[in-house]
N, C-alpha and C positions, 0 to 999 in steps of 0.2 A: 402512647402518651399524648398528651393536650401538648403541643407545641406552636411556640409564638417564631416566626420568623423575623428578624430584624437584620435588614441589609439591601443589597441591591446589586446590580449588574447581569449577566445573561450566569454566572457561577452561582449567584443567588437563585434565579429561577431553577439552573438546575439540579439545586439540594432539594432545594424543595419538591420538585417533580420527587425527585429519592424518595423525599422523608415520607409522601403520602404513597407511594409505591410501597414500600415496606409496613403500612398499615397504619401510617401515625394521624391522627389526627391534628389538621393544623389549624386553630381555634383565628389565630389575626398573622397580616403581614403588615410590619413596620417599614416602611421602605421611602426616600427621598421624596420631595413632588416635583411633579411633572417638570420637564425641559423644553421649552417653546411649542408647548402644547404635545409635546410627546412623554408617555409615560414610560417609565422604568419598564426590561422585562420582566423585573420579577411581580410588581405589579398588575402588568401584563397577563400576566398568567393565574395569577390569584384569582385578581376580578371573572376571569372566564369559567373558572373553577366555583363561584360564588361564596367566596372566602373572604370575611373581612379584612378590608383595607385603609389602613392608615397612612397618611403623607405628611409627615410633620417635618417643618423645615429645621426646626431643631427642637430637643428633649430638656435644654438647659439654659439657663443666662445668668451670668456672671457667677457662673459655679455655680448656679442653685437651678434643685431639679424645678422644670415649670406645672405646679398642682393638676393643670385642667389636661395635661400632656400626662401625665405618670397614671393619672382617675381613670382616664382611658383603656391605657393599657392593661391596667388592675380590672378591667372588666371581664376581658377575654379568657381571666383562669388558668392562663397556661404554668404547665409542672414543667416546662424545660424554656428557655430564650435560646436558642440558637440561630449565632450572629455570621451568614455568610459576606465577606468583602463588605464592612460594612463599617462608612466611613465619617458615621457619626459620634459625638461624644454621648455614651449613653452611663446616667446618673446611677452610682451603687440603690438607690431605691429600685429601679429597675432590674440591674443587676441579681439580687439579691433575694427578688420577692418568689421566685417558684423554688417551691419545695426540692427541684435539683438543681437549682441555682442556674448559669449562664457559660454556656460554651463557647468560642470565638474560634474563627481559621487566621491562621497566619501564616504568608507564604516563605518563612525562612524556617531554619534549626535553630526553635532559641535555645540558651539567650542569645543566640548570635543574631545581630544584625535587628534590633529592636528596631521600632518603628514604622513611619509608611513606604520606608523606599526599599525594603528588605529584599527586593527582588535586584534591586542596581545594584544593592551593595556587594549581593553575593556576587555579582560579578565582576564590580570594580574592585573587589577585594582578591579575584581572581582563585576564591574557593574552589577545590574540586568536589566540593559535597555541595549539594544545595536540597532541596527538599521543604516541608511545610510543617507547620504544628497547631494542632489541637488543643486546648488550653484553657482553663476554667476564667470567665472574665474578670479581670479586676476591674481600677479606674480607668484604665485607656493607657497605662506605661509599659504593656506587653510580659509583667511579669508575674501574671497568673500560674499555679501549678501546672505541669502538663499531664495532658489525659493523653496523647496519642500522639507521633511523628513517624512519617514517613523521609525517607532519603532516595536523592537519585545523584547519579554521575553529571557533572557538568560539563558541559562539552567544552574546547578551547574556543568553539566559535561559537556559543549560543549567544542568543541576544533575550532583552526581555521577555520576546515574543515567541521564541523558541522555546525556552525552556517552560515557558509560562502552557503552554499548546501541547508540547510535549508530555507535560507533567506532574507541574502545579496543578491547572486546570481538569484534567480527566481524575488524575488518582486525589487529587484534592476534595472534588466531590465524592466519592467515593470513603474518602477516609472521615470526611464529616461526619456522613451518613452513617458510616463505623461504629463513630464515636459513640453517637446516637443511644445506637443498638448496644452497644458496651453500659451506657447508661440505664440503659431499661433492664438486660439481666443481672444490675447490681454489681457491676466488674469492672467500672472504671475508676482506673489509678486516680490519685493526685499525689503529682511527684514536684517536690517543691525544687524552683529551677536554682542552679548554682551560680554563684558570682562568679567561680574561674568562668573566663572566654566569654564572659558578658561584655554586647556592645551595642552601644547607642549612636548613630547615624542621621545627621541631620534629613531634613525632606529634601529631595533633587529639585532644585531648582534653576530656571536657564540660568541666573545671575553667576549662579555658581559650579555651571558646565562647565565652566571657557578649561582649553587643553592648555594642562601645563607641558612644554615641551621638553623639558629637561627630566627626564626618566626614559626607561628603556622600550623597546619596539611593544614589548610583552605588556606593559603596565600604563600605556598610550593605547592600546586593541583594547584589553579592560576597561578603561574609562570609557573609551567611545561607544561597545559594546553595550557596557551596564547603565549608558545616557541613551540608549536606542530603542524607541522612538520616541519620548517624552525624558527629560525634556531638549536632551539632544545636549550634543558634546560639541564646541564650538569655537573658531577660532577668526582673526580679523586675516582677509584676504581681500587685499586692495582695498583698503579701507573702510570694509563692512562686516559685520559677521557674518558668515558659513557656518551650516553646522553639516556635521558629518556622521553618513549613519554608513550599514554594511560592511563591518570590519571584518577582516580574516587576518589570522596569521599567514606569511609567505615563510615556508620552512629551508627552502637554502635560498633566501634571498636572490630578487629578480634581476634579471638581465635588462632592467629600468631603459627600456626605449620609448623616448618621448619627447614633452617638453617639458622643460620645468616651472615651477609656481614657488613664487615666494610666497612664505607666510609668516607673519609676524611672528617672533619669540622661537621661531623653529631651527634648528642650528644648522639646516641644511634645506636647498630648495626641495620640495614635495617633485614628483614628475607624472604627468597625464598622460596615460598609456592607452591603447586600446582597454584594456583589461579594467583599468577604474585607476585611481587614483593613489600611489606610490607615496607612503610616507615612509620616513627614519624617527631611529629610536637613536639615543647615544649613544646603544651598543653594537649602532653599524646594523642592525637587523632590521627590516622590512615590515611593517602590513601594508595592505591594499584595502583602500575604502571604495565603495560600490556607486554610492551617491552622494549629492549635494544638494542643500535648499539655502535659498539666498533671504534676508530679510521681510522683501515681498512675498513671502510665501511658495514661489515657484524652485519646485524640485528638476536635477538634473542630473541623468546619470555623467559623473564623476570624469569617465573618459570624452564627454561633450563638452568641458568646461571650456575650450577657445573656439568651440562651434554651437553653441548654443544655442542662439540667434542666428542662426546664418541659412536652415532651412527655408526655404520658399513653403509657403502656406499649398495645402493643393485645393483645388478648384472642386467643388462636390459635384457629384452626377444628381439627376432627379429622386433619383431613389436613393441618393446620401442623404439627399436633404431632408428628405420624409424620415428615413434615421435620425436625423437630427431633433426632426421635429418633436419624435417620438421618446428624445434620451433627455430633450427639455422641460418635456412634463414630467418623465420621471426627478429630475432636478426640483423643478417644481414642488412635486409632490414629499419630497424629502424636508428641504428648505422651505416649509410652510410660512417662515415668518416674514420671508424674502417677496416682497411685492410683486416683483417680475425678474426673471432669468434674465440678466442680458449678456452678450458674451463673455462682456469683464467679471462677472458673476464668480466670486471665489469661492468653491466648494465648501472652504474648511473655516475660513473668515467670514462664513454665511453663516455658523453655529454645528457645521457636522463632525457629528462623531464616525470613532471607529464603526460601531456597528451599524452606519451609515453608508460608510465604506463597501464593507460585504454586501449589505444591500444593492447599490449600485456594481457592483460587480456581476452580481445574480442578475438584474433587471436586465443589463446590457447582454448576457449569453442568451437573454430568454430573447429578445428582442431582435439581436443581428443571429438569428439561428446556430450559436455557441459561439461567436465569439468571445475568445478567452483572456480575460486580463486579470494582472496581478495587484493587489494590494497596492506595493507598490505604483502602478500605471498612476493609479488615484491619486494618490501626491503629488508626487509627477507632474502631473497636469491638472491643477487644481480650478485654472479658471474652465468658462466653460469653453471657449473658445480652439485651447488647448486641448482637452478632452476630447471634444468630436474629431478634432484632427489627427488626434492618438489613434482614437477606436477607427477611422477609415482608413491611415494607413495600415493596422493591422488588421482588418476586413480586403486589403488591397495585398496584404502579401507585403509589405513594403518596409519591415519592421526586421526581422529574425533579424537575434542578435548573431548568428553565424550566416557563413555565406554559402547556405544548401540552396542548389538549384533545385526543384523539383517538380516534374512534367507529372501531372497529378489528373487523372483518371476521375470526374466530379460527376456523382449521382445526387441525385432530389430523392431524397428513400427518407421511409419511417419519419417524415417529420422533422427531415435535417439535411445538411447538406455536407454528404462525405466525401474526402479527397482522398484517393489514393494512390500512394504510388505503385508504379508497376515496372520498375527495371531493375536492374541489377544493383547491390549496395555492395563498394568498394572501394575500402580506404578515404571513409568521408564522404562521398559520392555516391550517387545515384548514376549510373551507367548501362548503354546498351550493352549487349551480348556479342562477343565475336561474330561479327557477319549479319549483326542486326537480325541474329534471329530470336523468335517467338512464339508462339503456342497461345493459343483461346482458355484463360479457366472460365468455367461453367458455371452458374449459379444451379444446383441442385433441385429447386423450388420450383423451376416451370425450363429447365433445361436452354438456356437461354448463354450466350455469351456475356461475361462482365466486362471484360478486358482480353487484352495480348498484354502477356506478359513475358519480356524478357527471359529466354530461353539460354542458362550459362554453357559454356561449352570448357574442354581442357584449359584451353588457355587462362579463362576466366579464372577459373582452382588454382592453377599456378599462380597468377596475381594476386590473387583475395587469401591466399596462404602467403605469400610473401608481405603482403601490406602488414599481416598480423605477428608475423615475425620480427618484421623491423619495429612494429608499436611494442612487441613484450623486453625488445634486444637494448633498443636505439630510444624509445618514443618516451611521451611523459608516462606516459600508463606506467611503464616497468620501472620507473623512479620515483612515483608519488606514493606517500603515506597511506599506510591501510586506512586510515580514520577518513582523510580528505577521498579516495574512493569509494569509502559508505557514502558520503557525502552525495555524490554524483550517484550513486545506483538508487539512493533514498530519491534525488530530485528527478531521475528518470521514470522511478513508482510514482512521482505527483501528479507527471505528466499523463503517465498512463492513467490514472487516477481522473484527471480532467478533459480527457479525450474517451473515456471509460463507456458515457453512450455510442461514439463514432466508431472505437474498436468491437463492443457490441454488435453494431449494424454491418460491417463488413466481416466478422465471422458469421453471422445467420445468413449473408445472401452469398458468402463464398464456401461453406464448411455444409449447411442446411440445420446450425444450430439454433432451441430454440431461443427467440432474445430476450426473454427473461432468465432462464437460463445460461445464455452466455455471457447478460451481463452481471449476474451473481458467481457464478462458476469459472465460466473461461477465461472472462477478463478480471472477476471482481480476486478470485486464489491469485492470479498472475500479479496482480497489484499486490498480493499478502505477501508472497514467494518473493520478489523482489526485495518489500520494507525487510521483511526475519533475515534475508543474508546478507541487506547491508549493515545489518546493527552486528553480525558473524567477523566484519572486514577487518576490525582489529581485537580482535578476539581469537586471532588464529597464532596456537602457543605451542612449543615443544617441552620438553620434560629433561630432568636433568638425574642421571640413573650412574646410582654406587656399581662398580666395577670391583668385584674384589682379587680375583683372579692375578691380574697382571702386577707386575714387580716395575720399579718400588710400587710402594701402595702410596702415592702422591698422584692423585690421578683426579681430573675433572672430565667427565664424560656429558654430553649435554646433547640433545637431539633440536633440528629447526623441520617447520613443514615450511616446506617453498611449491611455490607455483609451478607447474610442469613446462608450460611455455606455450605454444599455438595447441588450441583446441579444434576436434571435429565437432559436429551436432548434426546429426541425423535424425528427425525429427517426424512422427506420421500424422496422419489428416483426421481425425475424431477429435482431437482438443487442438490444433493450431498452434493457440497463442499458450495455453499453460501449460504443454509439452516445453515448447521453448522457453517459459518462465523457469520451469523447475531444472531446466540444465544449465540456462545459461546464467540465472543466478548466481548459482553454487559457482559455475566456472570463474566472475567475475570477480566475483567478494574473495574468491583464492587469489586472485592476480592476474590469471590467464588471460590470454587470445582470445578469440576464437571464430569460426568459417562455418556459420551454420546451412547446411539445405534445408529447408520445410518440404512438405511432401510438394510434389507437384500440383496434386489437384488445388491445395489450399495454400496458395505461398501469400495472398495480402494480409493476414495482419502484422506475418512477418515483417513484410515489407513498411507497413507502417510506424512497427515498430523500431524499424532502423534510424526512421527520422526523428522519431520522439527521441533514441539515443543521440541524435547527434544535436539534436535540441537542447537535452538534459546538459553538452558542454563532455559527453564521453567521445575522452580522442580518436581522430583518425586512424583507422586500420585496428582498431580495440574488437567491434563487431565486424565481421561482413556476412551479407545475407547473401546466396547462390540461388532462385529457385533453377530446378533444373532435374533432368529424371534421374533415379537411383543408380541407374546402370551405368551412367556419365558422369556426375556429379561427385555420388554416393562410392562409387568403385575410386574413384579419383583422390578424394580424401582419405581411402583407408590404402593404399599403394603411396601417398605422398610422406616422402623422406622426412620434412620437416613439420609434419602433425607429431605431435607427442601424445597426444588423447584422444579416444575417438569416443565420444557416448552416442547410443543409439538405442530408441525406444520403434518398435515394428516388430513383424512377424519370425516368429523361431527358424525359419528357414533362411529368411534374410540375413538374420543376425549370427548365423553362423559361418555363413560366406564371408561379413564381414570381418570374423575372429581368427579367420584363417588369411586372409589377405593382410590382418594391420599382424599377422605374427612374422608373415613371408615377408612384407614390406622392411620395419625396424623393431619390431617387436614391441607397439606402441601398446600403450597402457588402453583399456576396454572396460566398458560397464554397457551391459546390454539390458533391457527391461523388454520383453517379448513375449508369445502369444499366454492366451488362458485359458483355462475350463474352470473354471472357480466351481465347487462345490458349493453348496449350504443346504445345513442340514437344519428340519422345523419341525421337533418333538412335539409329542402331543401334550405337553404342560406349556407349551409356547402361551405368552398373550396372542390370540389369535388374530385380533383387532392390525396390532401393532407386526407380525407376521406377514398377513396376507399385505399391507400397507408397504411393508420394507421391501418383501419379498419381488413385489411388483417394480417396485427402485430398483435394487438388486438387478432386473433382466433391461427394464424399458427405460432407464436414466439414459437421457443425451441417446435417444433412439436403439440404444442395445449396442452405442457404435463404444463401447467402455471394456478396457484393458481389465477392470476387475468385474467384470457382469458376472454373474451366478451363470455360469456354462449346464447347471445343471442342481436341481434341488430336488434331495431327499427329504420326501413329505410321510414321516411317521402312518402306517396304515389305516389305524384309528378314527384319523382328521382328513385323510388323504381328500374324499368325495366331496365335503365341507369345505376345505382349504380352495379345493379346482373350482367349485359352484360362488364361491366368493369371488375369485381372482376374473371369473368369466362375467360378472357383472362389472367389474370396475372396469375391465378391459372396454366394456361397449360402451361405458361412458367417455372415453378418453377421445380428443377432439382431436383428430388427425387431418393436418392445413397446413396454411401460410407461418414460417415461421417468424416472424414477422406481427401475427394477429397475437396480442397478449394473452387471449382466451385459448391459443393452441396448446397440446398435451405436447404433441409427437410431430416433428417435423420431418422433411426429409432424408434418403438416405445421403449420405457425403455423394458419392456419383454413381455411374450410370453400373460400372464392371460391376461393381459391388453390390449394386440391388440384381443384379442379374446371378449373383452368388447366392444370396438370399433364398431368390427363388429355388436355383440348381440343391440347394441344403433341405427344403422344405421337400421337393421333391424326393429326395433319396431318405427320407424319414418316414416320407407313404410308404413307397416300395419297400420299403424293409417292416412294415407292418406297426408302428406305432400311431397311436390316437387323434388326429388332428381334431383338435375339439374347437377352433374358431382361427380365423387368418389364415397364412399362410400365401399368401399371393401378392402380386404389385396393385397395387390403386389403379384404377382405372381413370386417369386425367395427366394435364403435363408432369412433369417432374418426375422426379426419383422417391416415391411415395410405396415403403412397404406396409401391407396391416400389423398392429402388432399378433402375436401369433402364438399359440399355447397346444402343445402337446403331452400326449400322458403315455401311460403303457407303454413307457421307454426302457428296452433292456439295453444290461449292460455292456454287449457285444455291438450293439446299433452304430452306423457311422457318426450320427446326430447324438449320440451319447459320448463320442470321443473328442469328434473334435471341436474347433469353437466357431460359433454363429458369426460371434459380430458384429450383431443384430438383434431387432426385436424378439426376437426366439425364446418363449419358455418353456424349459424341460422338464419333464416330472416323473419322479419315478418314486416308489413308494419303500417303505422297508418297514420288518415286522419290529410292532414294539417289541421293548426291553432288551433287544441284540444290539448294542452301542457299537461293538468291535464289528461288529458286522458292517455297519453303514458307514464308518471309519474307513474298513477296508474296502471299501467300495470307493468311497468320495478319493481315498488317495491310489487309487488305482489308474493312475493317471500319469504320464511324461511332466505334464505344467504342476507348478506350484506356486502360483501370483497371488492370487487371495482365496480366502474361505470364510463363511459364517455359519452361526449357531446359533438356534432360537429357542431356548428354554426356562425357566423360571428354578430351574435344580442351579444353584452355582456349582455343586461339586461336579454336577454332571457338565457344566458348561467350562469348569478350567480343565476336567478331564479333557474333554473331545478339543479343545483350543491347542493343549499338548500334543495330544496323537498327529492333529490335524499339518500336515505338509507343504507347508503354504507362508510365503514373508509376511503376508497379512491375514491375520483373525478377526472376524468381525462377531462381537456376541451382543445377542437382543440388538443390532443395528446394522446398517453394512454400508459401503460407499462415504465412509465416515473419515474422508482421510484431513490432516492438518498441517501445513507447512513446516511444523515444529518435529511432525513424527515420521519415522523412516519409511519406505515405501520401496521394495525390488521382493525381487520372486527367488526359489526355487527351481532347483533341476531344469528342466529344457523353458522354463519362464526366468529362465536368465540369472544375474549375476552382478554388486553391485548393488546402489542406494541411490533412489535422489529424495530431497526432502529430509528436513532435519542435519543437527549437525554431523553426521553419517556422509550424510551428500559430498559437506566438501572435502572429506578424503577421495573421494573419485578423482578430484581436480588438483592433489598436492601430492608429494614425494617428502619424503621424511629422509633429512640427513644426520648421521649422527658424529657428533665431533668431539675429540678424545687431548688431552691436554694433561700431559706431564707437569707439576711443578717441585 
């Protein structure tokens, strides 16, 4: 369809990316003009696109459409107007004139909450539904038929910006775009809206923020809330307005240690806590406000308000000043209409907008090499004076809003600057080792020491199990709300999220992953793994089951899943950080503890991870990280009385020691994920493109060092010779380096034993008479560098046919077409059962052999395909147990079932 765009904002650019994405042609964009010489994005975007662009300051006066304005747009043709966020009054002749009339978005359920402020209201109204609508335009009173609505849950603590981030905004574009296409195959409703539950809502404005104090905790958090951040919810404090943003509910009211604050109208003083700002409701109930801004524009968090002023400025170094120099052009460069920057220079009383905001945010990480600030900082510190004193004391360390010490290990690498810790984390803490010992991890890459890292010993297991005991028994953890939980495992994903290149960079020089790679994979799933189980945290439900059996028949039977209590994690070294995402996820969104080891070679991102948790505001003794060896460590956590769980992903031999010590210990609860030979089988009706492509994934993903690698592939006879001569060209292309260089395929191996197994595997594959057709040996330079490696005329007695590499190793062996049961029994002829895939173009043949096939994971036409949402454990001696999906958190809960006579 010809489609005209009329609207604006970055929601308007991004429909529009949609609508020509999905093939529409976009004839003109109607969109605001320019703002101090800056244009609109959606503007922005058009013009780059060379898409007509219109800026009309308005379409109408005094209710009539303006001729030379409506001519215009009557040129462009368009069969559809669709209006994103678009906050003009536009004339029924405009309306009206394309042959499918005019679409509009609106961010509430009408008819509820007509108007422009539809987003406050749903929150000051304290709705649990909030959601957007689709809707045929009329004259601008919101009560067009509707063509499409979407619905989401509203949280008790969202705010405009929340919900809007969350939800509005992604599935809003989205549902536009819907619409659209509902439009073009002839299938969009108009559903005429209904007067019940129609409401009209004045526009939010400051005049008419100010907090009325007389209502309860719940309907004072909604006001302030649904006023956050425009135009802000506001009250007279020593004789000026405050307004006040960052509410939260406090659910058993706080043990208010502070000082108090009168505030006008309020029936009880407020109290400044550490924590932020303590207000009452009439009903004796509690919220906590986070910050404050005063009149002059200047923002303060909440718990500073009798020290506000009281900081001493710090003195800059030479090369603070050159930051400076360099954060004032970017000022500069924002505030174009500003003569000159001068310290009193107000950010936001200079003409900045929000998306001025994130700019300055980006400009500043790019600039001080990631230093990280938040939205918030921006306000904050609005002048610029302010500002740079911000950004240096958090370039200084000088800022964290908790009081983690930490002795941080600082490398100049890739283009950044990373800090890591390297000791022990315990109970909040960063801590040496009994007896201050230590051990060298290796960087894998050129065989080099990174650090001494903190080496835990018994004692240490005993403490760092005790801390997590008293945090599940004693601490907030084991009394705060599932919802305010997600809360904090969601704000510890952000962190991960915004430290996402520095976790990156220290698994490729501690692990030898590569860093594209690790930061899509290892860090980018550990970021996914986290967000899916904190949205789990109250969502964890029991069931309530007819009993008929027992007398009288008055009976309520009802089951609860609760948390088991301190958790183990035993964790191995080929994914680091998303081993330990996918356990300790699951663990914490149930409730748990928990005392994890990372393997020894790779314990930093562990390590860094513990800070980002105790960044995130997760309690003391909630995490604690051990590195330390298996035999010390690992034996110590599956013998300890008061572990309840112990999950452990490593080798079938290990994990069986383990199952028999946590059974002699207390007969602790067990989920083992352990070694593979993964089958896959590549018929000859496979796409052979897409085969040899997968196939090659399948063995050489993250160096061969993968719990599901194709241990061995049945290549149909037919294709056999074709499949190998394929696989042997891409193999020579594949760049094997610095993990590290963006251009690399294949990095190192993890460490030194382990390339030396490599080798010792390749070797007993000669001797036993199969095909080495190219690799097989170490690189000849520093580091742990094996070739990747392909073998053929592999039978099925061979030791390289049974057991698993590990490693870059391809195995191949052939089988005669049209025998399925044959190859069947072959691939499951095996102890493991972790994964398996099938490459064929027959579906019957491909859910056949998915069935036969032995294995917790089936891969068909793809493989290595896994998702946070879907289960993931093995089979027979590849263990037992789930992690990933909602599957997982039964690992970390006990189901009680409770029985009631009435």
């Amino acid at each position: 369809m010809k489609i005209a765009v009329i609207g604006q904002s970055v929601f308007g650019q991004e429909v529009y990316k949609e609508l020509r994405k999905d093939g529409h042609t976009i004839v003109g964009v109607f969109t605001i003009p320019d703002k101090d010489g800056k244009a609109d994005p959606l503007a922005t975007e058009a013009e780059k696109d060379g898409v007509p662009v219109f800026k009309f300051p308005r379409w109408r006066l005094k209710g009539q459409a303006l001729p030379e304005v409506v001519s215009q747009y009557e040129a462009v043709g368009a069969d559809l107007n669709v209006l994103p966020f678009c906050s003009q009054f536009i004339p029924m002749e405009v309306i009206e004139r394309p042959q499918h009339g005019s679409i509009i978005y609106h961010p509430s359920l009408l008819p509820r909450h007509r108007g422009a402020s539809a987003i406050n209201w749903t929150l000051i109204h304290g709705d649990k539904k909030g959601g957007f609508t689709v809707f045929w335009a009329d004259d601008g009173l919101d009560t067009g038929p509707i063509l499409l609505q979407r619905e989401c849950e509203v949280e008790p603590n969202d705010t405009v910006n929340t919900i809007y981030k969350r939800f509005l905004f992604p599935e809003g574009v989205k549902g536009t775009v819907d619409a659209v296409r509902l439009i073009a195959e002839g299938k969009a409703p108009k559903i005429v809206q209904p007067q019940e539950g129609a409401t009209y809502e004045c526009i939010q404005k400051k005049d008419n923020a100010k907090i009325d104090w007389n209502q309860s905790a719940e309907a004072l958090h909604n006001w302030i809330r649904g006023n956050d951040k425009v135009p802000g919810a506001w009250a007279e404090v020593d004789g000026q307005k405050v307004t006040f943003y960052g509410s939260s509910l406090v659910e058993n009211g706080p043990s208010a240690n502070g000082q108090p604050l009168e505030i006008q109208g309020a029936s009880r003083p407020a109290i400044v806590t550490k924590a932020g700002l303590v207000l009452f409701g009439t009903d004796g109930k509690t919220l906590l406000v986070k910050n404050l801004q005063f009149e002059d524009g200047k923002m303060i968090a909440a718990a500073q308000f009798f020290s506000s002023g009281s900081s001493a400025a710090v003195e800059l170094t030479e090369e603070e000043k050159t930051f400076a120099k360099h954060i004032k052009a970017v000022w500069q460069s924002i505030l174009s209409n500003v003569a000159q920057i001068e310290d009193s220079t107000d950010f936001f009383k200079s003409g900045a907008a929000s998306m001025d905001v994130v700019r300055l945010v980006e400009e500043v990480k790019l600039l001080s090499n990631g230093c990280q600030l938040q939205n918030e900082d921006v306000y904050m510190n609005c002048t610029f004076t302010d500002f740079i004193q911000m950004c240096v004391r958090k370039l200084r360390g000088e800022d964290d809003e908790e009081e983690l010490v930490v002795d941080y290990v600082e490398k100049n690498i890739n283009n950044m600057t990373i800090k890591m810790p390297h000791q022990l984390f315990i109970n909040g803490q960063f801590v040496d080792a009994e007896g201050g010992k230590t051990y060298k991890t290796i960087n894998p890459t050129d065989g080099t020491a990174i650090c001494e890292v903190s080496l835990a010993q018994i004692s240490d297991v005993n403490t760092a199990v005790s801390a997590a005991k008293e945090a599940f028994e004693e601490g907030e953890w084991g009394k705060m709300n599932a919802r305010d939980r997600g809360r904090l495992i969601y704000k510890l994903a952000d962190l991960m999220e915004e430290h996402q290149e520095e976790l990156a960079t220290i698994e490729a020089i501690d692990s030898g992953a590569v860093y594209t790679l690790a930061l899509k994979t290892h860090v980018g799933m550990s970021i996914q793994t986290f967000r899916y189980f904190a949205g789990w945290c109250d969502k964890i439900q029991g069931s309530t089951i007819p009993i008929n059996q027992a007398r009288p028949n008055r009976n309520l039977t009802f089951t609860k899943k609760e948390p088991i209590g301190v958790c183990a994690i035993v964790i191995p070294w080929n994914y680091p950080l998303m081993m330990l995402a996918w356990k300790t996820a699951a663990c914490l969104a149930a409730g748990n503890t928990l005392v994890l080891k990372p393997a020894q070679v790779t314990p930093l991102t562990a390590l860094k991870f513990a800070e980002l948790a105790a960044r995130a505001g997760i309690p003391k003794g909630v995490i604690n990280i051990l590195p330390g060896s298996g035999a010390l460590v690992g034996q110590r956590l599956s013998d300890h009385p008061d572990v309840r769980k112990l999950g452990f992903t490593g080798s079938t031999e290990v994990g069986k020691h383990i199952m028999k010590s946590c059974a002699v210990s207390n007969v602790k609860k067990v989920s083992l994920e352990l070694g593979g030979k993964s089958p896959l089988i590549i018929f000859s009706d496979c796409d052979m493109d897409k085969a040899v492509r997968m196939g090659m994934s399948s063995v050489f993903f993250n160096k061969g060092e993968n719990c599901i690698a194709a241990g061995r592939l049945f290549v149909e006879d037919s294709i056999h010779d074709h499949f190998v001569k394929r696989v042997v060209e891409e193999v020579k292309k594949m760049k094997v380096g610095d993990p590290l260089d963006r251009s690399t395929d294949h990095g190192p191996q993890n460490h030194k034993a382990h390339l030396d197994k490599l080798v010792d595997f390749c070797q007993a594959g000669i001797k036993e008479g199969a095909t080495l057709i190219c690799g097989g040996k170490q690189v000849q330079r520093p580091g742990f560098f094996f070739e990747p490696t392909l073998f053929t005329d592999v039978q099925d007695h061979m030791f390289i046919a049974k057991e698993e590499s590990f490693g870059p190793i391809m195995i191949i062996s052939s089988f005669k077409g049209g025998d399925v049961d044959d190859v069947l029994r072959r691939a499951n002829a095996t102890e493991f059962g972790l994964a398996s895939g099938v490459f064929t173009r027959d579906i019957s043949k491909a859910l056949y052999v998915s069935e036969k096939l032995n294995a917790g994971t089936v891969f068909v036409n793809t493989y290595n395909k896994t998702d946070v949402a879907s289960p993931f454990g093995g089979f027979k001696q590849s263990g037992f147990g789930k992690d990933l999906g909602q599957d997982a958190l039964n690992e970390y809960l006990r189901t009680k079932a409770v029985t009631i006579e009435y």
